[in-house]
N, C-alpha and C positions, 0 to 999 in steps of 0.2 A: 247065577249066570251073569256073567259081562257081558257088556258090548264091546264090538270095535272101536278102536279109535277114529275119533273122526278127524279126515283129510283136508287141514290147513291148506289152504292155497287153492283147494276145488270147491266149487259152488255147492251149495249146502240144500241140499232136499227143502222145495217151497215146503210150507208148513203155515197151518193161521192157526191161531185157538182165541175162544171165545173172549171177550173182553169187557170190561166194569166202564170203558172209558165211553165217551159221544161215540162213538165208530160202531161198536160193537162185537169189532171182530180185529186182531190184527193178525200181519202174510207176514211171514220173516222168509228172506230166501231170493225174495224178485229182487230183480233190478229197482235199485230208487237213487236217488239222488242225496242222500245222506248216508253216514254209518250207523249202526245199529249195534246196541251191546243190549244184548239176550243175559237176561240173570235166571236162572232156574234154584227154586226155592222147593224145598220140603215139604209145606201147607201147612195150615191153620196150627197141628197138632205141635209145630217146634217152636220154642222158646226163643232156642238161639237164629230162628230165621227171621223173629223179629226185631231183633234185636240188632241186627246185619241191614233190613232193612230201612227200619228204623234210622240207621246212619247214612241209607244210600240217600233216604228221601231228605234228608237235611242238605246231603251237598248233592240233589236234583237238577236247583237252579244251574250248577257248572259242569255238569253231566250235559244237560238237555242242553246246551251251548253249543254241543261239542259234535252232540250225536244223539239218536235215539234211545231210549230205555223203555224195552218191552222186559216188565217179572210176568215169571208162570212159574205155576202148580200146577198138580195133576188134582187138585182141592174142586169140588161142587162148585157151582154160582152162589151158593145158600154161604158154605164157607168161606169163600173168597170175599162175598160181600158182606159178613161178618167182621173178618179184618179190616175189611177199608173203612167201615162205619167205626171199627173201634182205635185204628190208628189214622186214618185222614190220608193216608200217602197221596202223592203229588202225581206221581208216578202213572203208566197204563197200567191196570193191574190185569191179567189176564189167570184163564184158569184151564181146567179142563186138558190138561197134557196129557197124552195117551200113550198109552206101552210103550206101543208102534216109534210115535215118535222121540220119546225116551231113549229107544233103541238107536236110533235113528241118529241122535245128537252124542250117540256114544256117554252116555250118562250111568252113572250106579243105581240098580234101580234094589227097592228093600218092599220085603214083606211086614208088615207091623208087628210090632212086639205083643200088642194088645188090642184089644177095639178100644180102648180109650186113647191109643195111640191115635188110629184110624183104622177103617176096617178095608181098604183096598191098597194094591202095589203103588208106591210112589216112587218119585226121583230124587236123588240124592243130589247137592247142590252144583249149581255149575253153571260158568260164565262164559258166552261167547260172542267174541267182535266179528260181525259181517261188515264188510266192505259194500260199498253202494254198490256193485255189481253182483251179488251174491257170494262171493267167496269167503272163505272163512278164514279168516285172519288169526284167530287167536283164541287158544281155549283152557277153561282152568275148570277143572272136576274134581271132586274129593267122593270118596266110600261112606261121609260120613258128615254131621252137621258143623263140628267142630272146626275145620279146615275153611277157611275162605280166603278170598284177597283183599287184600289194602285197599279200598277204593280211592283213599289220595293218590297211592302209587301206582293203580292200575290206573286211574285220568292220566296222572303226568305221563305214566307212559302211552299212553292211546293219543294223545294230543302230540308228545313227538312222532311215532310210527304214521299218522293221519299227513303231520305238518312238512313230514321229511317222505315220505310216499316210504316208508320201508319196505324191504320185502317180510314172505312170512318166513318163518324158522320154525327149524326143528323138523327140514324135511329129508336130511341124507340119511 
């Protein structure tokens, strides 16, 4: 079962999940005073999610320029803080993403192939730009680990759409 797509241009269900970072916690969703690009990852058990991250956290420095980078997993604190001990990211790493809001963010969500996979539902990957006032600007979803975006090409475009106030698309 799919979700909804979810509605570019309307404010996006508050939501916090737990987090590795000083804070302890981050809210995606309020009002704040910066943009926010939301990466949802797979967890511990994917290869190719670290390997996606891996590249986000090298061009972090001109990401975090620009705007906020909150990743989440639907991954334990045990798993979560496994990857960050064994890759360093730079990044907030948060965890703990639930069905609910899975659903919510209109995401693919999968059953594991195996327990060596993982042994509960997770979400399959997916990017999304909030606007300092909550609304959601912009979203990229795949069924599947293989599919991601460019992250040079997804900044240079987020640094025009932020620098030129674009509007969202893809709503007629």
């Amino acid at each position: 079962m799919s979700s909804a797509k979810p509605n570019v241009g309307a404010k996006i269900e508050e939501m916090s999940f737990p987090s590795l970072g000083e804070s302890g916690s981050v809210t995606v969703g309020q009002a704040k005073d910066r943009w926010t690009m939301l990466f949802v990852y797979r967890g511990k058990h994917c290869p190719r999610c670290k390997r996606f991250l891996n590249k986000l956290n090298a061009a972090y420095p001109a990401w975090s320029d620009v705007m906020d980078v909150v990743v989440v997993s639907s991954d334990t604190k045990e798993k979560a803080a496994a990857d960050l001990e064994e890759f360093g990211w730079d990044f907030e790493l948060c965890y703990g993403l639930t069905v609910a809001q899975m659903r919510s963010l209109g995401l693919y969500v999968s059953e594991p192939l195996s327990e060596a996979e993982t042994t509960d539902l997770f979400a399959e990957p997916g990017a999304f730009a909030i606007r300092p006032d909550g609304t959601l600007m912009l979203v990229d979803i795949s069924n599947g680990p293989a599919a991601r975006p460019d992250l040079e090409e997804l900044l240079d475009g987020m640094k025009f759409n932020i620098s030129n106030d674009r509007p969202v698309r893809g709503t007629a």
